[in-house]
C-alpha positions in Angstrom: 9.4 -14.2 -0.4 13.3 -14.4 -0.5 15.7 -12.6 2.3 18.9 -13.3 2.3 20.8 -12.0 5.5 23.5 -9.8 4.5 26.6 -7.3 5.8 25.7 -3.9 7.0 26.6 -1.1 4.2 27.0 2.4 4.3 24.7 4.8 2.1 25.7 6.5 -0.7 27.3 9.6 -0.8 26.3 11.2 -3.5 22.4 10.2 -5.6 22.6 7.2 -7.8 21.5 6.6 -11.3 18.4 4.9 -11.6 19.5 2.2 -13.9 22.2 0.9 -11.4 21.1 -1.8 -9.0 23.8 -3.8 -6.6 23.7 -7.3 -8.6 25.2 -10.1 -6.7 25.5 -14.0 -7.7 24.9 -13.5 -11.2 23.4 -17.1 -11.6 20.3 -17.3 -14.5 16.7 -18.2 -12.4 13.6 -18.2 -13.1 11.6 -15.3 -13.7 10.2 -13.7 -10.9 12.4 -16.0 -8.4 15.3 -13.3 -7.4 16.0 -12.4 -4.2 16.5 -9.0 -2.3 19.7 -8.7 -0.1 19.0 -7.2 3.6 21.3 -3.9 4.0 21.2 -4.1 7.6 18.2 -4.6 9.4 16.1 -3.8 5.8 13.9 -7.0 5.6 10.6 -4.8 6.5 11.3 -2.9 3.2 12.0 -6.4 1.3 9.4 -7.8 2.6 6.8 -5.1 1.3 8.9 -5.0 -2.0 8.0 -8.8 -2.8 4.5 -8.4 -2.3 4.3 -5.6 -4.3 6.9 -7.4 -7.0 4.2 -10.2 -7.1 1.0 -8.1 -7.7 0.7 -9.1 -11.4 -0.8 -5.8 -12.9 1.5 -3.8 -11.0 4.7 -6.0 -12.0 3.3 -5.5 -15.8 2.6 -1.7 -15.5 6.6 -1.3 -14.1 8.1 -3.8 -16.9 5.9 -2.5 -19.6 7.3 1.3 -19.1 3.5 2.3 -19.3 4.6 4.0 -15.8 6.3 6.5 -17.6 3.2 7.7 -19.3 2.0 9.4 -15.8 4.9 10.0 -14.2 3.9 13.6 -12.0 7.3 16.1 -11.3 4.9 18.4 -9.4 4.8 16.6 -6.3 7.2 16.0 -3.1 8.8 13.1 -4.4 8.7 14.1 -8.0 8.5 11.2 -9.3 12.0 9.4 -8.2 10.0 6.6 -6.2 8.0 5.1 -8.6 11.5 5.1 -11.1 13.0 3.3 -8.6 10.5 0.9 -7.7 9.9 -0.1 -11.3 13.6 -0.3 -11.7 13.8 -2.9 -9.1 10.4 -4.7 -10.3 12.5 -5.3 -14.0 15.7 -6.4 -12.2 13.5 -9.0 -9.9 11.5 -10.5 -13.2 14.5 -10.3 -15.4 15.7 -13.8 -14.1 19.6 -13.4 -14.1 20.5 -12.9 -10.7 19.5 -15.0 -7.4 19.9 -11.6 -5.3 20.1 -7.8 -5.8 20.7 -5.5 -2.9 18.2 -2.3 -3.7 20.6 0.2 -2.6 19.1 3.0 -4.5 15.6 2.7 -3.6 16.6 2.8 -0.3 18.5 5.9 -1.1 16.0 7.5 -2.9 13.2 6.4 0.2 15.6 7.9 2.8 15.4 11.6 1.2 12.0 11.9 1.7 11.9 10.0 5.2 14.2 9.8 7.8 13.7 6.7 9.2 14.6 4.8 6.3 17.7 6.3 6.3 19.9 3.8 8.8 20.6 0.3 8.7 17.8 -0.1 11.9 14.8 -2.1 11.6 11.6 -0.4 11.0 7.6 -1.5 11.0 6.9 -2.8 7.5 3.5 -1.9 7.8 4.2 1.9 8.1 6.7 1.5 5.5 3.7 0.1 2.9 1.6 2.8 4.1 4.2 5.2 3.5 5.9 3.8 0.0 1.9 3.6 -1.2 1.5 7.5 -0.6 4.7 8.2 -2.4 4.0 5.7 -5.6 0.2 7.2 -5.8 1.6 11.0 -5.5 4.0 10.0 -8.5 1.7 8.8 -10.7 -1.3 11.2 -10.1 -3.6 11.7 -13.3 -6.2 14.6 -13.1 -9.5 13.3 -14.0 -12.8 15.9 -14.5 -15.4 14.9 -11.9 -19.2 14.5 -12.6 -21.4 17.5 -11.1 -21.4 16.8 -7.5 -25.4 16.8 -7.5 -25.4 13.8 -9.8 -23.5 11.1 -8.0 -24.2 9.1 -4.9 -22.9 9.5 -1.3 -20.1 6.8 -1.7 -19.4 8.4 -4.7 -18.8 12.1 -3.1 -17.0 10.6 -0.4 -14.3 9.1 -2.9 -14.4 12.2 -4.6 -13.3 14.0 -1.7 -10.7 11.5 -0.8 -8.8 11.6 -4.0 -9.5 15.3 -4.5 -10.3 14.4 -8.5 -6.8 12.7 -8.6 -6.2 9.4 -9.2 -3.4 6.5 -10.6 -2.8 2.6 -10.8 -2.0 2.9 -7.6 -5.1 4.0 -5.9 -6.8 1.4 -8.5 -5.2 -1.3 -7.7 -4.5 -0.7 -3.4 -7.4 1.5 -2.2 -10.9 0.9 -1.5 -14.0 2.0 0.1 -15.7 0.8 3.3 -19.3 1.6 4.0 -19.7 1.6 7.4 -24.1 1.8 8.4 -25.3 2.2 11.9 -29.0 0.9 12.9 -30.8 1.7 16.2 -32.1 -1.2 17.5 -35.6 0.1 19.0 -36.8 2.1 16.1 -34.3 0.6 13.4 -33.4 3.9 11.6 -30.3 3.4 9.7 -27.4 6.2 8.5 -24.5 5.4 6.7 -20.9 6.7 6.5 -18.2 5.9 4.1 -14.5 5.6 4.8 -11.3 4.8 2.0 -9.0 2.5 3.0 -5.5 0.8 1.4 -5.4 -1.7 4.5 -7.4 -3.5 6.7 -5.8 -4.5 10.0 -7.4 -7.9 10.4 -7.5 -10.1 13.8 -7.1 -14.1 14.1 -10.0 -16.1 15.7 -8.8 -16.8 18.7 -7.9 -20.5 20.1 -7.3 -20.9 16.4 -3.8 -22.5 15.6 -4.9 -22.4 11.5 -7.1 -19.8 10.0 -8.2 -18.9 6.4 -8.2 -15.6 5.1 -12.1 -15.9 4.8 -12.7 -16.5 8.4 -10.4 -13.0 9.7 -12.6 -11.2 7.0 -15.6 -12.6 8.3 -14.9 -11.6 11.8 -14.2 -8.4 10.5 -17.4 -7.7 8.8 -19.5 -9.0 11.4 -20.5 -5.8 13.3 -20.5 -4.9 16.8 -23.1 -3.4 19.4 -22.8 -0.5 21.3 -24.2 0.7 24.3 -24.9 3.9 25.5 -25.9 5.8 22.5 -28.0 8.1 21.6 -30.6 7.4 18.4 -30.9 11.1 16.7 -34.4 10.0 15.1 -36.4 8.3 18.0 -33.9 10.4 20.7 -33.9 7.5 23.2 -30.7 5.8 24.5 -30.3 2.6 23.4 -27.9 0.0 21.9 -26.7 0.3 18.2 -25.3 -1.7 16.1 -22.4 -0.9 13.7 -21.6 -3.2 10.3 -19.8 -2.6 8.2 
């Protein structure tokens, strides 16, 4: 990720077009290798932006235009954010400037959220949940669901999570975690299922290196809990959750 430290600059008084984007040092790079300008304290939205810049079938989708084929104007944001998103994916991949200061995105953002209206630094991690919410919203395609009788329990419980709507977004960000619960004295098992876009992962501790494997593994490992009550053989034992 590129951040170049920059001078604080006031917002726009009036909405932008979509197509103009604050292009500084116009010096050819490579593809992919521009650089977003701080305006302010912005480098937890920059941040976010790169990663999502560098998710490959997201960066194709924006450049492509094929966006534009499910662009929703029914919802809150009505569609601006995912225009100005993919207008800042093209100017990133275009490979003519070393830096571009995303002054309309950040417009745009601020309408919807407050927050993101000042020059202050915010939690990037809110911001991604936030920005992922909006860009799923604008891109919502209504898809028929199968007779509820017919499909499985993980299947309901998506079901009712995307309430039959769905986009690249939700494809390519959102999953499903199945979380089961076994009593250890009579070793009945039950099952819940719970959608996710982020995991929240902790390092190993004493650990001054990690791979990704091993916070994932720690993760996944599953816990056991005292103190509760087994609704099949009723006594109070110890259970333990995995997910």
């Amino acid at each position: 990720m590129i951040c170049v430290a920059g001078v604080r600059l006031q917002l726009p008084t009036a909405p932008p077009t979509y197509s103009i984007y604050s292009s500084i040092f116009p010096l050819r790079r490579g593809r992919g290798l521009t650089g977003l300008k701080n305006l302010g304290n912005t480098c937890y939205m920059n941040s976010i932006l790169q990663c999502l810049s560098n998710t490959p079938q997201l960066t194709e989708y924006c450049i492509s235009d094929k966006y534009k084929n499910y662009i929703s104007r029914s919802n809150k944001t009505n569609g601006q954010v995912i225009e100005e998103v993919a207008a800042l994916i093209k100017e990133l991949w275009n490979g003519q400037y070393k830096c571009v200061a995303s002054r309309d995105l950040r417009y745009v953002v601020g309408q919807y959220q407050k927050i993101f209206r000042g020059v202050d630094q915010q939690d990037s991690h809110e911001f991604l949940t936030i920005l992922m919410d909006w860009l799923h919203s604008d891109l919502q395609t209504l898809h028929v669901p199968r007779q509820r009788e017919m499909i499985s329990a993980s299947e309901k419980a998506w079901l009712e999570f995307t309430k039959a709507k769905e986009s690249m977004i939700l494809h390519l960000f959102y999953g499903q975690m199945k979380s089961t619960v076994k009593c250890v004295a009579c070793h009945k098992e039950s099952a819940t299922y719970e959608s996710f876009s982020n995991l929240s992962l902790e390092l190993p501790p004493n650990s001054n290196v990690c791979q990704l494997n091993q916070c994932m593994d720690m993760y996944f490992s599953g816990e056991r809990i005292h103190g509760w009550n087994c609704p099949s053989c009723k006594t109070k034992k110890k259970k333990k959750k995995k997910k």
